[in-house]
N, C-alpha and C positions, 0 to 999 in steps of 0.2 A: 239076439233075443227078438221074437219079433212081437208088437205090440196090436192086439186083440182091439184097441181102439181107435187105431189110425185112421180107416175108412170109414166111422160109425161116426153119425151127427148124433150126439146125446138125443136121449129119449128119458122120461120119468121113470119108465122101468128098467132102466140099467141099474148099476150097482155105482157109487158114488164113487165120480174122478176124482176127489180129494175129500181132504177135511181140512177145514181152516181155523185155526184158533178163533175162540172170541172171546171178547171183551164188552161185557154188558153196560147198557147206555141205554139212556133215557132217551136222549135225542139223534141218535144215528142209528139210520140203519144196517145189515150187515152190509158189504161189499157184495156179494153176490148170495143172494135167496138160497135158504138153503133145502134140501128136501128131507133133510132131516137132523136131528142133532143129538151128540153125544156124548155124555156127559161122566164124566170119571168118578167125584166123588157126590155122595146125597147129600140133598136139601131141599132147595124151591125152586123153581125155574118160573120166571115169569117173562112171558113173548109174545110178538106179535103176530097173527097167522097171515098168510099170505092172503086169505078171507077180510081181514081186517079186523080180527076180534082179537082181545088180548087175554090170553088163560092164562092162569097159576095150578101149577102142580109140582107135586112135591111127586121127586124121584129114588132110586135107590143109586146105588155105588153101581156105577158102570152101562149103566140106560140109556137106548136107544129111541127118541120119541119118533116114531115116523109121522110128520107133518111140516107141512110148508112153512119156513118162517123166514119173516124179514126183521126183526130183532128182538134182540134179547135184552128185556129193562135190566137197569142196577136196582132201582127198586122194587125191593122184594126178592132177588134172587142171591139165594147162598148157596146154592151146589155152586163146584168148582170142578176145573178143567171141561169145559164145556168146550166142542168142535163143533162146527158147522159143513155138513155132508152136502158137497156140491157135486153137481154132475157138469158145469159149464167150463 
């Protein structure tokens, strides 16, 4: 199988090399920024943007938010199964 990403240095406009679980915290950030995140089931997602501002918004069952984020608080956020869409 040959893989379409070998020779390519990630770019913001590619489509996301992974998704990594996350685990919401107040004080850590993710492991690696994410450029977008995805979340399974609704509630509230409250994060940090790559900006430095921290929004709350409430999602539906299975949302894509596309924005930069470097974490996701435990407070305030009750959606679950949340993924963090990296390109790195």
């Amino acid at each position: 199988m040959t893989n379409p990403f070998a020779d390519r240095a990630p770019a913001l406009s590619d489509p996301a090399r992974d998704m990594l679980p996350v685990t919401p915290s107040d004080s850590t950030n993710l492991s690696t920024t994410a450029v977008a995140l995805y979340i399974e089931e609704a509630g509230t997602v409250v994060f940090d943007t790559v900006a430095g501002n921290t929004r709350t918004v409430k999602v539906t069952d299975y949302a894509v938010l596309p924005v930069g984020v470097r974490r996701v608080r435990a407070t305030g956020t009750t959606a679950t199964g949340i993924f963090a869409l990296v390109i790195a």
